[in-house]
N, C-alpha and C positions, 0 to 999 in steps of 0.2 A: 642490384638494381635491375641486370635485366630479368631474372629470377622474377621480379615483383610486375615488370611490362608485361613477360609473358602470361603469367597467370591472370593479370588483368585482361589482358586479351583473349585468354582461354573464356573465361565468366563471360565477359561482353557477347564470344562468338555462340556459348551455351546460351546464352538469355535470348539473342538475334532468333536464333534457332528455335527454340519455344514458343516464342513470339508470333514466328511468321508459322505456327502452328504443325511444328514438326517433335512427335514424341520421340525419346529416346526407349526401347522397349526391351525388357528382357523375357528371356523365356520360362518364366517363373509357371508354378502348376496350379497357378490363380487366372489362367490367362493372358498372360503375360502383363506385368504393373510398370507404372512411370518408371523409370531411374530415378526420378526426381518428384516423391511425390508431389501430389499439388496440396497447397495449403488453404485450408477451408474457414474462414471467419466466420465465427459464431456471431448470430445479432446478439444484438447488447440487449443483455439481461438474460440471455439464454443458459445460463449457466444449469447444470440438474440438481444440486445440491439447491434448497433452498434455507433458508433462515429467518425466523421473526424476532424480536424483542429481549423474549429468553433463550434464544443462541449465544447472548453475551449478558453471563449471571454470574455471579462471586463473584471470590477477590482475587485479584491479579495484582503483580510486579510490572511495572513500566519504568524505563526509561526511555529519555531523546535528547537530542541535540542539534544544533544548530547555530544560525544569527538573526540577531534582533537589529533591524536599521536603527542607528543613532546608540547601541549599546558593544555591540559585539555579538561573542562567543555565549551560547546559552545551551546549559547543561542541566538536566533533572533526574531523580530517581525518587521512587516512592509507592504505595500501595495505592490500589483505586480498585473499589467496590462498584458493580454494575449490577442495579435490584433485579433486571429481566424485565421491569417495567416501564423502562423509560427514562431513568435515576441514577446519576453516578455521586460518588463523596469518593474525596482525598484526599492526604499529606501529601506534602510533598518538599525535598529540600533542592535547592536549586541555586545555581550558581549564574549568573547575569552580567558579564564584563568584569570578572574579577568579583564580584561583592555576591554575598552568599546569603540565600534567602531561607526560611520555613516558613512554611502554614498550612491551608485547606482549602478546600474549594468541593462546591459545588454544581452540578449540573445535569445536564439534559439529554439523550442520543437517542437516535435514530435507526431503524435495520432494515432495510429494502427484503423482499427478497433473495436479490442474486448477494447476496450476504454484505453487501458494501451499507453503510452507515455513515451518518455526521453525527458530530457531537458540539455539545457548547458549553463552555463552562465558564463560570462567573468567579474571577478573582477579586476579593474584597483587599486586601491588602493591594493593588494595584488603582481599582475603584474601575475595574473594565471587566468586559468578557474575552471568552478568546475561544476561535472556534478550528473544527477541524475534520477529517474523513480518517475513514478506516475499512477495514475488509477483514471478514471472521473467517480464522482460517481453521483447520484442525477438529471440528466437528466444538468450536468456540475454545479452545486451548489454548489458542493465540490472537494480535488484530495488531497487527501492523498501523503506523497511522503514520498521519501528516496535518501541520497544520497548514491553514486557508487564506491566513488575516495579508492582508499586505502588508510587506517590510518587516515580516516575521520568515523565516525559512527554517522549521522543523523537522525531523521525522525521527520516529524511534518506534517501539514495539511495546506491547501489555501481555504479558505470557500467566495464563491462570497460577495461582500457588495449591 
């Protein structure tokens, strides 16, 4: 316990210090540089890597997981095709509060830029859509994603095959 006071007070008294605009300096053969570099926020969307449509082409393996409000546990795996045009198709088998689904789907996505993208897809066996983001990562090898809907909480990955 005091182990964890003192170090807290160490941090606090280093932050106080930086704060009231006092660097800690070494004698590095750069000049001498922060101890503590300073950390630099890129604006949004600054990223260098850029990405359009066909940054996220073929087929890929996805799955995710999560809860559905009013269902539970919600689990999927399956393949999903992205034309580079703007077009996804998929299988997919899926497990929903114990009860176990197949079928396909449909849909639509999105590629900014800074390589983040939405997507939306229309499940007919449901009679809804379901929508969601993503980020291409690995020069499009991978995309991480998440879905958007309320009282859905997903996220899982699509790794090209």
């Amino acid at each position: 316990m005091k182990r964890a006071v003192l170090s807290l007070g160490l941090a606090v008294a280093f932050l106080g210090l930086h704060t009231l605009g006092l660097n800690f300096k070494d004698s590095g053969p750069g000049g001498g540089s922060s101890l503590f570099p300073a950390a630099q926020a890129q604006e949004r969307g600054s990223c260098t890597r850029s990405c359009t449509l066909a940054s996220l082409r073929g087929c890929y393996g996805y799955s995710y997981d999560g809860t559905v409000r009013g269902f539970g546990r919600v689990a999927a795996v399956g393949p999903i095709n992205f034309d580079g045009a703007g077009n996804t198709s998929a299988t997919y088998s899926v497990n929903l509060g114990g009860t176990h689904f197949e079928g396909s789907f449909t849909g639509t996505y999105t590629v900014a830029e800074d390589c983040s993208g939405t997507i939306t897809i229309n499940l007919p066996l449901l009679g809804t859509s379901s929508t969601g983001r993503f980020v291409i990562l690995d020069n499009g090898r991978e995309a991480p994603f998440m879905g958007t809907d309320p009282g859905i909480e997903v996220t899982g990955v699509a790794k090209k095959l």
